[in-house]
Every structure is written in C-alpha cells, then in structure tokens.
PDBQT receptor file of N, H, CA, C and O in Angstrom, charges set to zero:
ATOM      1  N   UNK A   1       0.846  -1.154   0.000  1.00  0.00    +0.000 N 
ATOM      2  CA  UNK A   1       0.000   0.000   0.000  1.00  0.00    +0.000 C 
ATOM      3  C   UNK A   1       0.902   1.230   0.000  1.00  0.00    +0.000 C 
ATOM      4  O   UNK A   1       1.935   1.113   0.659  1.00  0.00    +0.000 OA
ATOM      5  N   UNK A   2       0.695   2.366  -0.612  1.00  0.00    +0.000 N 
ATOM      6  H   UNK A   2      -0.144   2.461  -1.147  1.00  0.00    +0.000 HD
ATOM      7  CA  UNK A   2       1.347   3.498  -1.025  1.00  0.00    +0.000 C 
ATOM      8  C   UNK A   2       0.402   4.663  -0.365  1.00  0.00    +0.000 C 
ATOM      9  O   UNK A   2      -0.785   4.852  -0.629  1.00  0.00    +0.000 OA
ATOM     10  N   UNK A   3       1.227   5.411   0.572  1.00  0.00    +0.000 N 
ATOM     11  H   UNK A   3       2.192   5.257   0.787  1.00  0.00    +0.000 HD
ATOM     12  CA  UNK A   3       0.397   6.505   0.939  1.00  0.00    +0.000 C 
ATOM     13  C   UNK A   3       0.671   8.004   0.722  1.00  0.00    +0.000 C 
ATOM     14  O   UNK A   3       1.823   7.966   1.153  1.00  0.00    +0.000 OA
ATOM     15  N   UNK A   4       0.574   8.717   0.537  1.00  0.00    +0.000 N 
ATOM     16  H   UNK A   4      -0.362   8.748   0.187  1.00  0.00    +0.000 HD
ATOM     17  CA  UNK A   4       1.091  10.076   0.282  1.00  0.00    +0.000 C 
ATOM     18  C   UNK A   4       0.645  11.439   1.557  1.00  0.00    +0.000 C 
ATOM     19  O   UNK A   4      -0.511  11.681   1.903  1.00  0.00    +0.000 OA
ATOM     20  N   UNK A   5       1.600  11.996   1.953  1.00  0.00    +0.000 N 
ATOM     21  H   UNK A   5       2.539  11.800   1.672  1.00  0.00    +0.000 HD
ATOM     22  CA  UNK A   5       1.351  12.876   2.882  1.00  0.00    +0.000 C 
ATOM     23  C   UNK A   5       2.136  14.446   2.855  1.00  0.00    +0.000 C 
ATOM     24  O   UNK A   5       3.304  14.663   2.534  1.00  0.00    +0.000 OA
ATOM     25  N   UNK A   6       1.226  15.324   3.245  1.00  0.00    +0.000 N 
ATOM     26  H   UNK A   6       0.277  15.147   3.507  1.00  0.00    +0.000 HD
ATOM     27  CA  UNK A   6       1.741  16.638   3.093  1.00  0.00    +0.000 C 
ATOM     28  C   UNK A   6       2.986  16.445   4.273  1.00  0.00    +0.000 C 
ATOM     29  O   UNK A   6       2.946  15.592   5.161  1.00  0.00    +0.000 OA
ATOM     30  N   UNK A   7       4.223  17.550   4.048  1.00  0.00    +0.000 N 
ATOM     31  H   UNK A   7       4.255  18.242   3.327  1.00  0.00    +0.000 HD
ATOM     32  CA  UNK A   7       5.714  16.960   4.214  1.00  0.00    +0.000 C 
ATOM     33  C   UNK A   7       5.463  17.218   5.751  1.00  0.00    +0.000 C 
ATOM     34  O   UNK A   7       5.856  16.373   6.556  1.00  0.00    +0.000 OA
ATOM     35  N   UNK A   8       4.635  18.687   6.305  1.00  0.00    +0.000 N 
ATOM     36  H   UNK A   8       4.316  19.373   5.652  1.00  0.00    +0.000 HD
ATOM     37  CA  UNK A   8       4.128  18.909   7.526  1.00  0.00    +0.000 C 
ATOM     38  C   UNK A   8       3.360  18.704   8.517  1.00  0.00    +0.000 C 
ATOM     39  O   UNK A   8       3.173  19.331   9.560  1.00  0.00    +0.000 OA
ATOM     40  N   UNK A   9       2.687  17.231   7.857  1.00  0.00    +0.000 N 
ATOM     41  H   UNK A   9       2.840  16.722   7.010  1.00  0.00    +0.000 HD
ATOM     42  CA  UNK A   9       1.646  16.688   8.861  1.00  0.00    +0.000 C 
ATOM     43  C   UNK A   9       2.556  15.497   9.639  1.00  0.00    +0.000 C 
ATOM     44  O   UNK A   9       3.387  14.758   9.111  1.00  0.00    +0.000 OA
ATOM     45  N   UNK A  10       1.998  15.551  11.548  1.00  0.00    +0.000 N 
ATOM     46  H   UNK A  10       1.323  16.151  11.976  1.00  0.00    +0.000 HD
ATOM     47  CA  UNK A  10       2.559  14.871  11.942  1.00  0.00    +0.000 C 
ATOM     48  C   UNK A  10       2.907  13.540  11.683  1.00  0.00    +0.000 C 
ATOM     49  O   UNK A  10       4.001  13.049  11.960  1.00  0.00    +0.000 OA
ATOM     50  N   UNK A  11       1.982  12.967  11.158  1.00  0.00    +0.000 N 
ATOM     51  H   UNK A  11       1.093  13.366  10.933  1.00  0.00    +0.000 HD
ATOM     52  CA  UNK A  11       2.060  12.111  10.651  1.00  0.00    +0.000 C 
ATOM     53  C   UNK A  11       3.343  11.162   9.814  1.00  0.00    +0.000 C 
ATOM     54  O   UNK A  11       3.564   9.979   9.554  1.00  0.00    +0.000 OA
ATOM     55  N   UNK A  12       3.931  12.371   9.616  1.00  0.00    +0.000 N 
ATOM     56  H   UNK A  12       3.752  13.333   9.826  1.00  0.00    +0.000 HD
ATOM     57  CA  UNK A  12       5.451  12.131   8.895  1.00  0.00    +0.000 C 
ATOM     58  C   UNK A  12       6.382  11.874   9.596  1.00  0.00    +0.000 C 
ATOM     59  O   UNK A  12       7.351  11.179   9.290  1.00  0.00    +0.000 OA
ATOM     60  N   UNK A  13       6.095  12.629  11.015  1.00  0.00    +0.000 N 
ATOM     61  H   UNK A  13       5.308  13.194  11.265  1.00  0.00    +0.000 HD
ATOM     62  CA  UNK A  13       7.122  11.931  11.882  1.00  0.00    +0.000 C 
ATOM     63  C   UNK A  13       7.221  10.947  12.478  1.00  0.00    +0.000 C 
ATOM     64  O   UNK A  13       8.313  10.517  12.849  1.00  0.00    +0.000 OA
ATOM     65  N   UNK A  14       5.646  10.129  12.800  1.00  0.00    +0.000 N 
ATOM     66  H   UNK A  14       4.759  10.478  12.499  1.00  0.00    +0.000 HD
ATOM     67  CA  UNK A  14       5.377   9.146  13.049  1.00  0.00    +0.000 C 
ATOM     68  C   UNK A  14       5.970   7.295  12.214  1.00  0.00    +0.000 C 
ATOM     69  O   UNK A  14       6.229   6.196  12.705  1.00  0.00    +0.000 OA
ATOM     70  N   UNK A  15       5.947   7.836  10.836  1.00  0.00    +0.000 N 
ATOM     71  H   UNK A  15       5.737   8.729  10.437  1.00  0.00    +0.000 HD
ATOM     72  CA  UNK A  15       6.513   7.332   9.785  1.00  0.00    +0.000 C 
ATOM     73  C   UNK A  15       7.736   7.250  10.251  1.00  0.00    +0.000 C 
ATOM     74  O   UNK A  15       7.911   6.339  11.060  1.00  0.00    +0.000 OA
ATOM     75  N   UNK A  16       8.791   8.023   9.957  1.00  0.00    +0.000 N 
ATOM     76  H   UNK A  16       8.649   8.764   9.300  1.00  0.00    +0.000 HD
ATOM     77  CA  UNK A  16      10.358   8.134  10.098  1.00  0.00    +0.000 C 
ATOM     78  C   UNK A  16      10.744   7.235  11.216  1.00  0.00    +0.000 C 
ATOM     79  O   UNK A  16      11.669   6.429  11.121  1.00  0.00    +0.000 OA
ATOM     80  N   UNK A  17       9.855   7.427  12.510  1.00  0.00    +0.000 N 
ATOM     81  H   UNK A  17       9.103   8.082  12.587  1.00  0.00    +0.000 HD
ATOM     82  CA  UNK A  17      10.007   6.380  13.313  1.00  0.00    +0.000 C 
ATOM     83  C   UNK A  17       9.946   5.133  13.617  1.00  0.00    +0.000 C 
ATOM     84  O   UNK A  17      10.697   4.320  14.154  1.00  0.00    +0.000 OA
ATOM     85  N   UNK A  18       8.535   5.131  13.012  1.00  0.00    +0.000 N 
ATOM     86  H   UNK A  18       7.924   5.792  12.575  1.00  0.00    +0.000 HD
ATOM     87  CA  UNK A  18       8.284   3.615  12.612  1.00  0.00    +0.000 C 
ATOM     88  C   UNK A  18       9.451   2.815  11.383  1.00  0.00    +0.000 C 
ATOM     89  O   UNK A  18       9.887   1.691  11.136  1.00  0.00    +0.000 OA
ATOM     90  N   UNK A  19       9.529   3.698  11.061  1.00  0.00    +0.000 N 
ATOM     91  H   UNK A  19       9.175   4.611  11.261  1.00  0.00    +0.000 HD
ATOM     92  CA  UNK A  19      10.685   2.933  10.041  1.00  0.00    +0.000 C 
ATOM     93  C   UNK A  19      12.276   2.778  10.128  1.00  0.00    +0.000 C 
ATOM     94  O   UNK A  19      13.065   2.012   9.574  1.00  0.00    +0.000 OA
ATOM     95  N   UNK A  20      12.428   3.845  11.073  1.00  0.00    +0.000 N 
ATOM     96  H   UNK A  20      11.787   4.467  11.523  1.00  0.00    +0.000 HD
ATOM     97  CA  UNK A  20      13.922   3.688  11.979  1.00  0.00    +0.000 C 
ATOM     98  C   UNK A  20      13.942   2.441  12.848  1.00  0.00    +0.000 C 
ATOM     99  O   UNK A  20      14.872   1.641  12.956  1.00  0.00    +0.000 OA
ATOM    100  N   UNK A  21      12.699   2.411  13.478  1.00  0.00    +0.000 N 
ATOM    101  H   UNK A  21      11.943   3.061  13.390  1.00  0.00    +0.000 HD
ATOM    102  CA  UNK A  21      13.123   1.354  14.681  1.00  0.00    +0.000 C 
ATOM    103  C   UNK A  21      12.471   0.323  14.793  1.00  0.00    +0.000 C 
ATOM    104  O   UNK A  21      12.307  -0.377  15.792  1.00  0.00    +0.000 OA
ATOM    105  N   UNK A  22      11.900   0.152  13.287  1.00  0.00    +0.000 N 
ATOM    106  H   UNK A  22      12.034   0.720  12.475  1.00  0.00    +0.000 HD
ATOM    107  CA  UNK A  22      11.128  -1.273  12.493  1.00  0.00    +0.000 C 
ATOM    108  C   UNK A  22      10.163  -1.152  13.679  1.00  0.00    +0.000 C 
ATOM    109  O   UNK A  22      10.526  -1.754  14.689  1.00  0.00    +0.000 OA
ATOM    110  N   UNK A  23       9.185  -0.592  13.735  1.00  0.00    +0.000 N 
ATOM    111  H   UNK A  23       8.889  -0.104  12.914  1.00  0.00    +0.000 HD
ATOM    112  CA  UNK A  23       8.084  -0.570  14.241  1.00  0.00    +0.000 C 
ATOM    113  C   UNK A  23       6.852  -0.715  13.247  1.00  0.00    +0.000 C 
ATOM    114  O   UNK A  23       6.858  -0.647  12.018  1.00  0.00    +0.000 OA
ATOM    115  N   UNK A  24       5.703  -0.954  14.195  1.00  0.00    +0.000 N 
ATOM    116  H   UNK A  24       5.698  -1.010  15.193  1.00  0.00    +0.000 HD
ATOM    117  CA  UNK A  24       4.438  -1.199  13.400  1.00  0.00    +0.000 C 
ATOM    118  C   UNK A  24       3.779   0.017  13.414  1.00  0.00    +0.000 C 
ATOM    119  O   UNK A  24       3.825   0.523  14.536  1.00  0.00    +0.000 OA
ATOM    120  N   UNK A  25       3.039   0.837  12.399  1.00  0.00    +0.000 N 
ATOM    121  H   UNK A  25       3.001   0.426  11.489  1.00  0.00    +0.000 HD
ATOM    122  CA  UNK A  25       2.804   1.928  12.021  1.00  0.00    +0.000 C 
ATOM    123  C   UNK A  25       1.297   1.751  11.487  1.00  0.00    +0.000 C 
ATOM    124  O   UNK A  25       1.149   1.145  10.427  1.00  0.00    +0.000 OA
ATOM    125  N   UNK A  26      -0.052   2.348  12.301  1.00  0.00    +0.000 N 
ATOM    126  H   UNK A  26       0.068   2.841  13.163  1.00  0.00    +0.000 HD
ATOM    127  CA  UNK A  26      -1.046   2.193  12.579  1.00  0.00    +0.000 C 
ATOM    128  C   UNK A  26      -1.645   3.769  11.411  1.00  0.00    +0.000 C 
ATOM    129  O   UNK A  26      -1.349   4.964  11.393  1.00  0.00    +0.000 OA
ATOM    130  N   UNK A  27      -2.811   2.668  10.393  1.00  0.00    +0.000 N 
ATOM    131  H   UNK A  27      -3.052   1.697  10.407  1.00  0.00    +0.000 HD
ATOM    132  CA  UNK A  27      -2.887   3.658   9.179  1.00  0.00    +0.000 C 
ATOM    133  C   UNK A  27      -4.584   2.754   9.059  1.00  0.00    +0.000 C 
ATOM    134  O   UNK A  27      -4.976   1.596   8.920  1.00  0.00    +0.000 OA
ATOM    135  N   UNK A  28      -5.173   4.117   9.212  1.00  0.00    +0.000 N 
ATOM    136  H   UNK A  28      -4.854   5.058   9.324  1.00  0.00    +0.000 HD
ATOM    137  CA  UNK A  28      -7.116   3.414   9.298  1.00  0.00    +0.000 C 
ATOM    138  C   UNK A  28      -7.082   2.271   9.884  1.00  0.00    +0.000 C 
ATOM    139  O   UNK A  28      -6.920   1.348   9.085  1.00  0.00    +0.000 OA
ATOM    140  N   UNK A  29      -7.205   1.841  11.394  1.00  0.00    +0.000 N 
ATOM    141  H   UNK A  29      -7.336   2.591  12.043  1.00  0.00    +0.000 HD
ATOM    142  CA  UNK A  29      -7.133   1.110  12.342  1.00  0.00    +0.000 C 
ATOM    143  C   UNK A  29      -6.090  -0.273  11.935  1.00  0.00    +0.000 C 
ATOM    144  O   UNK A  29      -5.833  -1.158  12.752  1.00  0.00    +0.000 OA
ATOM    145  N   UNK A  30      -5.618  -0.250  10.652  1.00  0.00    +0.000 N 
ATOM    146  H   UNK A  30      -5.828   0.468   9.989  1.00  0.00    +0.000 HD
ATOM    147  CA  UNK A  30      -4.640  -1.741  10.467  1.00  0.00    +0.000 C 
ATOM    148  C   UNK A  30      -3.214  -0.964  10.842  1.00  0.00    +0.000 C 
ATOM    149  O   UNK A  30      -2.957   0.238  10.911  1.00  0.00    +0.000 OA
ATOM    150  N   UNK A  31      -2.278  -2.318  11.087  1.00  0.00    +0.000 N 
ATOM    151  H   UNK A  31      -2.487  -3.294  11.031  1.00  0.00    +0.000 HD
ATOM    152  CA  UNK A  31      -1.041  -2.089  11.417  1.00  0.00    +0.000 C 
ATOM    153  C   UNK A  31      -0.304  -2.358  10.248  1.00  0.00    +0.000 C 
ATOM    154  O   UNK A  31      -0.479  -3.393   9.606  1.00  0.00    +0.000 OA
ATOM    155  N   UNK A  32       0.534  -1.466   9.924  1.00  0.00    +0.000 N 
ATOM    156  H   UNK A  32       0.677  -0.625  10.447  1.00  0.00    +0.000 HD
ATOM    157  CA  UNK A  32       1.969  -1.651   8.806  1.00  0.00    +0.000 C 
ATOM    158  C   UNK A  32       3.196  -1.728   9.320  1.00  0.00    +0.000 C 
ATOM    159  O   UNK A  32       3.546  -1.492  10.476  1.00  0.00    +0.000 OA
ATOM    160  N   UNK A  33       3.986  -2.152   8.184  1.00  0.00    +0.000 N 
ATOM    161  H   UNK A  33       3.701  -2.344   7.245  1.00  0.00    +0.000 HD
ATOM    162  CA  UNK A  33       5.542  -1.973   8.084  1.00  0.00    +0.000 C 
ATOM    163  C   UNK A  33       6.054  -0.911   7.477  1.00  0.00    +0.000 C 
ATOM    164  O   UNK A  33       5.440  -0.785   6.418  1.00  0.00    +0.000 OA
ATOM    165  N   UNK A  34       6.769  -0.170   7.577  1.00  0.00    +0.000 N 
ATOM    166  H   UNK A  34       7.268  -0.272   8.438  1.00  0.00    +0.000 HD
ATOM    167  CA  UNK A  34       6.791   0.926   6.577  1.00  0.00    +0.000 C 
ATOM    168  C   UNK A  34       8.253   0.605   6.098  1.00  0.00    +0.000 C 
ATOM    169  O   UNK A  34       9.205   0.569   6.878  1.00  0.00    +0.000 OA
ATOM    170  N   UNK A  35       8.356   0.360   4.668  1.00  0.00    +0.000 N 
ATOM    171  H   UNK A  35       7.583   0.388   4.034  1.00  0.00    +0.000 HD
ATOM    172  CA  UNK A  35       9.001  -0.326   3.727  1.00  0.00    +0.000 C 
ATOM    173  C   UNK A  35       9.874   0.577   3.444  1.00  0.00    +0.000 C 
ATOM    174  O   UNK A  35      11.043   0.435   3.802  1.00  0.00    +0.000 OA
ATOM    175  N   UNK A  36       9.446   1.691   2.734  1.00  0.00    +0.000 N 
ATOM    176  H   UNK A  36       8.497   1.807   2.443  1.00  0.00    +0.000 HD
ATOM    177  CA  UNK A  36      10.411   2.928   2.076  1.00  0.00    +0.000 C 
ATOM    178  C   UNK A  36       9.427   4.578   2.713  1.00  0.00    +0.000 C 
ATOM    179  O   UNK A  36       8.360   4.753   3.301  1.00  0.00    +0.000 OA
ATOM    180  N   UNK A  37      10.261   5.271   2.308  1.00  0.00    +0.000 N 
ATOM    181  H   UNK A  37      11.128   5.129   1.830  1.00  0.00    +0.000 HD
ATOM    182  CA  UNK A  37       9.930   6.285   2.635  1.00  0.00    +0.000 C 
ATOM    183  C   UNK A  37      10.639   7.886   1.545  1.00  0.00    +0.000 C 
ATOM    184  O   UNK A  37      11.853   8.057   1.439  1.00  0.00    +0.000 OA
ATOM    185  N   UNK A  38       9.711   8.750   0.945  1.00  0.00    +0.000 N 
ATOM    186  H   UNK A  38       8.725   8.611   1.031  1.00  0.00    +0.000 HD
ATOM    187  CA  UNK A  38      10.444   9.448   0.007  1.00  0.00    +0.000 C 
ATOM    188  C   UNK A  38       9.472  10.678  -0.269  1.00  0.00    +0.000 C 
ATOM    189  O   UNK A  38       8.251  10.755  -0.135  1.00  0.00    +0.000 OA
ATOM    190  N   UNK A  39      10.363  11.570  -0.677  1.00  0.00    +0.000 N 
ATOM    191  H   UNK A  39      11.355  11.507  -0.785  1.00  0.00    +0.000 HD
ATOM    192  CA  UNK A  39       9.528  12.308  -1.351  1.00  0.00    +0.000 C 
ATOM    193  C   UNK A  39       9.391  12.783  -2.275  1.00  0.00    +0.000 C 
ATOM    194  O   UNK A  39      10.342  12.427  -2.971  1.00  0.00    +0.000 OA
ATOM    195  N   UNK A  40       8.572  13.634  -2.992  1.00  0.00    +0.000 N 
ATOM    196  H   UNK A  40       7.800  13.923  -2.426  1.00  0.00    +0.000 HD
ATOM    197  CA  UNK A  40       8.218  13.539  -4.451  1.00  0.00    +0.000 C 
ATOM    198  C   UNK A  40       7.708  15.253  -4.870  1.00  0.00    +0.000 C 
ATOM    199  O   UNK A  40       6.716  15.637  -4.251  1.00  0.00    +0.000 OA
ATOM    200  N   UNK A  41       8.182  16.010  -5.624  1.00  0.00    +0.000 N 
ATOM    201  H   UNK A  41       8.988  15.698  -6.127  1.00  0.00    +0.000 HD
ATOM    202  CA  UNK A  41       7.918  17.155  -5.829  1.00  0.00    +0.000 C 
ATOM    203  C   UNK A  41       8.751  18.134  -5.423  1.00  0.00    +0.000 C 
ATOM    204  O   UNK A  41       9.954  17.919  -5.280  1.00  0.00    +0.000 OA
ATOM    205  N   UNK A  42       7.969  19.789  -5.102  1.00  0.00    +0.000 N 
ATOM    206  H   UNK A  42       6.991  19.964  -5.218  1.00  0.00    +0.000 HD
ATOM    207  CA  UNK A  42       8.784  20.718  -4.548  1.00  0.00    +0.000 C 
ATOM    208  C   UNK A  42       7.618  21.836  -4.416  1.00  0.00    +0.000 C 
ATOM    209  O   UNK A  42       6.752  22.156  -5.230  1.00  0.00    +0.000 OA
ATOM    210  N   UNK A  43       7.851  22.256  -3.290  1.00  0.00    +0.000 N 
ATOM    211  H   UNK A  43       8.554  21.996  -2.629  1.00  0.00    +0.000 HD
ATOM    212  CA  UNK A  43       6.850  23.553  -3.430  1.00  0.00    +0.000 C 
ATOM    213  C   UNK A  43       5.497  23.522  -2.898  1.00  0.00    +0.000 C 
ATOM    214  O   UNK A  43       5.685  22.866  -1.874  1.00  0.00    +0.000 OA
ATOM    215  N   UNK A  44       4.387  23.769  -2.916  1.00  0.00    +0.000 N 
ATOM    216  H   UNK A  44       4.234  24.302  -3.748  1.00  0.00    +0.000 HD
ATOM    217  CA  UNK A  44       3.540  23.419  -2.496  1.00  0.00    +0.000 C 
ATOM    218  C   UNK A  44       2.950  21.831  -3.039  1.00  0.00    +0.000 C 
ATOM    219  O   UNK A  44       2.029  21.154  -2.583  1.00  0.00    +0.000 OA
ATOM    220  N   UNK A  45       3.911  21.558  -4.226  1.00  0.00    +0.000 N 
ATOM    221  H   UNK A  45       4.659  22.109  -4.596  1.00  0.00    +0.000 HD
ATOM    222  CA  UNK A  45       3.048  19.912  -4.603  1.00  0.00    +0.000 C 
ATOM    223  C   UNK A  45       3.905  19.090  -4.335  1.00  0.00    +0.000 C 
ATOM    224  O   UNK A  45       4.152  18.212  -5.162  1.00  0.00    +0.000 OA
ATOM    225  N   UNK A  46       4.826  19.161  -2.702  1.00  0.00    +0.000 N 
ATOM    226  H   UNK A  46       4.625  19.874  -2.030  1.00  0.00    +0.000 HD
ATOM    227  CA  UNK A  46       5.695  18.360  -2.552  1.00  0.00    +0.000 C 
ATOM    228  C   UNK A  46       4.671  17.556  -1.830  1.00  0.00    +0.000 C 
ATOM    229  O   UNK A  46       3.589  18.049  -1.510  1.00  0.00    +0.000 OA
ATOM    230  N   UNK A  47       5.130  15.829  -1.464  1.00  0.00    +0.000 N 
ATOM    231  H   UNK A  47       6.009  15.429  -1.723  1.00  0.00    +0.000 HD
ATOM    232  CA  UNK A  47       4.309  15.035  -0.329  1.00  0.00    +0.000 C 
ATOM    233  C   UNK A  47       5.399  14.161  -0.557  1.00  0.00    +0.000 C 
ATOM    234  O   UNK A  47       6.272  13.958  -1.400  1.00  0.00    +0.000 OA
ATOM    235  N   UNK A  48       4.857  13.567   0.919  1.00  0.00    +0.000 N 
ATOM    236  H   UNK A  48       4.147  13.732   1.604  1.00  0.00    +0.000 HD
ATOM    237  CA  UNK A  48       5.930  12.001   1.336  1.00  0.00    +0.000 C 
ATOM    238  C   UNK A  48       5.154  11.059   1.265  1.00  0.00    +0.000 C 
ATOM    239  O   UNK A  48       4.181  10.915   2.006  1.00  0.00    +0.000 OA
ATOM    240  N   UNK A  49       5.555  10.147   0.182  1.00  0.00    +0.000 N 
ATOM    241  H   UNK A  49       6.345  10.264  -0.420  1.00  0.00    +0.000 HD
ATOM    242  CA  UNK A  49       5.449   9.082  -0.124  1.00  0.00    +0.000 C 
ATOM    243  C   UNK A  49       6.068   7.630   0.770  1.00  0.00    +0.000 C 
ATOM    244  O   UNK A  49       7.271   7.385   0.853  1.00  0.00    +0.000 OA
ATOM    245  N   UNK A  50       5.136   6.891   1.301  1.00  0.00    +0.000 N 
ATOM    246  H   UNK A  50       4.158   7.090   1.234  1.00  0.00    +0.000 HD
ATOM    247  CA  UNK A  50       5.761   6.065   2.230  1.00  0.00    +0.000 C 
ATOM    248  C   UNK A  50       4.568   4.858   1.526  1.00  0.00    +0.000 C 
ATOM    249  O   UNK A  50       3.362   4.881   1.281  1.00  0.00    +0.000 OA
ATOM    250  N   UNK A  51       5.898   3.656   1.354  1.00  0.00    +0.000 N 
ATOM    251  H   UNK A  51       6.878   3.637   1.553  1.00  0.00    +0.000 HD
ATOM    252  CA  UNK A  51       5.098   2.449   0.989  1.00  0.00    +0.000 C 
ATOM    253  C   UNK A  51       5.527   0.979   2.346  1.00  0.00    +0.000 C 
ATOM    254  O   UNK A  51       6.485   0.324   2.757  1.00  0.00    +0.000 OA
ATOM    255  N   UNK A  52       3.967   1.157   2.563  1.00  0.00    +0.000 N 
ATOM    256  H   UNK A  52       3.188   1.689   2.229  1.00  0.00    +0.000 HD
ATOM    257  CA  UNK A  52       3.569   0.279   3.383  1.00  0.00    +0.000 C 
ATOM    258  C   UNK A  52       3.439  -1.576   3.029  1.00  0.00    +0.000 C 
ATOM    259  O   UNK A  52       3.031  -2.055   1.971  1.00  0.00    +0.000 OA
ATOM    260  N   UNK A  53       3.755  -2.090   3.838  1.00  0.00    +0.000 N 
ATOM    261  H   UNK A  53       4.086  -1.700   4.697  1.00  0.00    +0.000 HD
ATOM    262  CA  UNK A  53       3.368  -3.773   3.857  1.00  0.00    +0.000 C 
ATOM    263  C   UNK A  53       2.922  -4.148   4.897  1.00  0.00    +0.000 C 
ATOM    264  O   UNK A  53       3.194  -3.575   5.952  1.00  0.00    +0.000 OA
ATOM    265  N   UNK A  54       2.146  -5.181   4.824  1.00  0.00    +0.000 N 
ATOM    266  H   UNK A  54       1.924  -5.646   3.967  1.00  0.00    +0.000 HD
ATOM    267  CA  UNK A  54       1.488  -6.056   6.315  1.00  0.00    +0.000 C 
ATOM    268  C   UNK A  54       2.474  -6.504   6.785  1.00  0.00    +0.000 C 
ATOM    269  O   UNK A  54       3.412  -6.764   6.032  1.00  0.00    +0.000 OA
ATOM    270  N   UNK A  55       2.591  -6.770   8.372  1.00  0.00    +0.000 N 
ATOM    271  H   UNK A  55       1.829  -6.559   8.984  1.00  0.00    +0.000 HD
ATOM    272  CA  UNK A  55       3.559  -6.908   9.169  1.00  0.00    +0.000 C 
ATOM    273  C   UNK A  55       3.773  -8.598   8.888  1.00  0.00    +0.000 C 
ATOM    274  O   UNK A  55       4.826  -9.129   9.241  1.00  0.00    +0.000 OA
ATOM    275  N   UNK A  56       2.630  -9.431   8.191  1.00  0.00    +0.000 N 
ATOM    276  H   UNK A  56       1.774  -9.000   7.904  1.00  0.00    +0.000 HD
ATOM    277  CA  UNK A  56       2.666 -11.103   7.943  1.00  0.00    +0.000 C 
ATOM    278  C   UNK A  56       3.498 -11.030   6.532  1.00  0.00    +0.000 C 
ATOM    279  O   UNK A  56       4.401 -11.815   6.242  1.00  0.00    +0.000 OA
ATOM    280  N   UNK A  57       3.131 -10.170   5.872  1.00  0.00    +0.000 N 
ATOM    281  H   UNK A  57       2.398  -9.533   6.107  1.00  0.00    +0.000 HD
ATOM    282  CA  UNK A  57       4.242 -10.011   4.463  1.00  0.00    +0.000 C 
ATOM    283  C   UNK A  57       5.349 -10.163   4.824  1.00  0.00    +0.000 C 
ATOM    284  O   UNK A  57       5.927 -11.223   4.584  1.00  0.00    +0.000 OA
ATOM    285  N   UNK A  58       5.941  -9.168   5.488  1.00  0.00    +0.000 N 
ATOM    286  H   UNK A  58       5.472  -8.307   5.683  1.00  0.00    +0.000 HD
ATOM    287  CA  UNK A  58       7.540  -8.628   5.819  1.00  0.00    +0.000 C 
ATOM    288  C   UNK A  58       7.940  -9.770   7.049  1.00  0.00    +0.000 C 
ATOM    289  O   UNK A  58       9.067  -9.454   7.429  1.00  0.00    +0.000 OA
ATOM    290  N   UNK A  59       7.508 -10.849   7.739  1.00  0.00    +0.000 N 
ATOM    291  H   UNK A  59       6.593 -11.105   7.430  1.00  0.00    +0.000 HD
ATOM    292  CA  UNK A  59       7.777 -11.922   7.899  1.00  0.00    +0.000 C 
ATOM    293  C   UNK A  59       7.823 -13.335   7.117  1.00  0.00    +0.000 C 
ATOM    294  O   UNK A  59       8.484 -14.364   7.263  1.00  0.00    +0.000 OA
ATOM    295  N   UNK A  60       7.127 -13.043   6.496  1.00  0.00    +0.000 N 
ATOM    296  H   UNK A  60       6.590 -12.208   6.378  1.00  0.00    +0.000 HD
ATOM    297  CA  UNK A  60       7.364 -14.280   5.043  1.00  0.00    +0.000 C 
ATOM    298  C   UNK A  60       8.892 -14.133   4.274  1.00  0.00    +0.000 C 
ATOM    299  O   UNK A  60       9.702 -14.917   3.779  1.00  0.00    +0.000 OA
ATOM    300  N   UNK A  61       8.807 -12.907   4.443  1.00  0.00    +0.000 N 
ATOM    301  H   UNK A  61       8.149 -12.271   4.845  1.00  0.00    +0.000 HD
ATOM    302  CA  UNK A  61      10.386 -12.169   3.325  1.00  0.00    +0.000 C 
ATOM    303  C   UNK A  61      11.512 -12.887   4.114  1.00  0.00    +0.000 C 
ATOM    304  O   UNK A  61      12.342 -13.741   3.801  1.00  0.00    +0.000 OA
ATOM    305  N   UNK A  62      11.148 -12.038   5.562  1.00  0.00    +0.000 N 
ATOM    306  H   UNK A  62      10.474 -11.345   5.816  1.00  0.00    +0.000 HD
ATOM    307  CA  UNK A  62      12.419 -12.764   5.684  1.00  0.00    +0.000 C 
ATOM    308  C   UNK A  62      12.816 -13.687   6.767  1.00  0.00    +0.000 C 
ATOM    309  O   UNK A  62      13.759 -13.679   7.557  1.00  0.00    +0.000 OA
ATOM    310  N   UNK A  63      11.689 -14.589   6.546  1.00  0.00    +0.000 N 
ATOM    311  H   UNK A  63      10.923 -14.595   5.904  1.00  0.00    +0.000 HD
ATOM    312  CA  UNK A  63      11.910 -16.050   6.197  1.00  0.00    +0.000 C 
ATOM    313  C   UNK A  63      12.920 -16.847   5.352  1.00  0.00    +0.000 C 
ATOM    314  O   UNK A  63      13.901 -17.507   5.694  1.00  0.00    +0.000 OA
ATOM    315  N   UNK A  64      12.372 -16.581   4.123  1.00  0.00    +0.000 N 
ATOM    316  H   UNK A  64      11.575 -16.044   3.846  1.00  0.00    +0.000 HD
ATOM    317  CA  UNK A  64      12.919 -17.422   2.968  1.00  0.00    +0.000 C 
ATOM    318  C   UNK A  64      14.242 -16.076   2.325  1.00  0.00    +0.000 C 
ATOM    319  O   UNK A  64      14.957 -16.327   1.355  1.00  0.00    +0.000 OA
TER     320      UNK A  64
C-alpha cells in the first residue's frame, strides 16, 4: 500500500520512526511496516510518499 502525505503533517514523523526502529505503524485502524519512505515534488506539490506492507508479508520475506 502506497500513501502520500503533506511533508508537515505529523504524521510524517510518526513514519520516520516507525521505520527507523522497524516498528508497526497504525494507518485506518490496520497495522503496517513501513518499507520505504520518500519524497516527491517541490513547493507546495511536494508530499511524502511512504510504501507500506502487512507486518505477515515482511515476515514471510524474511523467512525465505
């Protein structure tokens, strides 16, 4: 799942964290992994792009 966020909503920092310290990252009551994290634009049509996986995905991975 791919989400997009203005660069100033808290929300972004919540992200950065979850993804520093491989945490689970809570997006419309389900829990994620947050995979990558980026951003895209400049100016007022900048947003952060953060792509999400289920936390049972990103244990299958790395599994095998």
């Amino acid at each position: 799942m791919i989400i997009r966020l203005l660069p100033n909503s808290p929300a972004v920092n919540a992200l950065c964290i979850c993804h520093e310290r491989e945490r689970l990252y809570r997006h419309n009551g389900q829990e994620y992994m947050v995979e990558q994290i980026s951003l895209i634009g400049d100016g007022q049509s900048a947003r952060v792009v953060a792509e999400l996986k289920s936390p049972f995905d990103v244990l299958e991975d790395k599994q095998y």
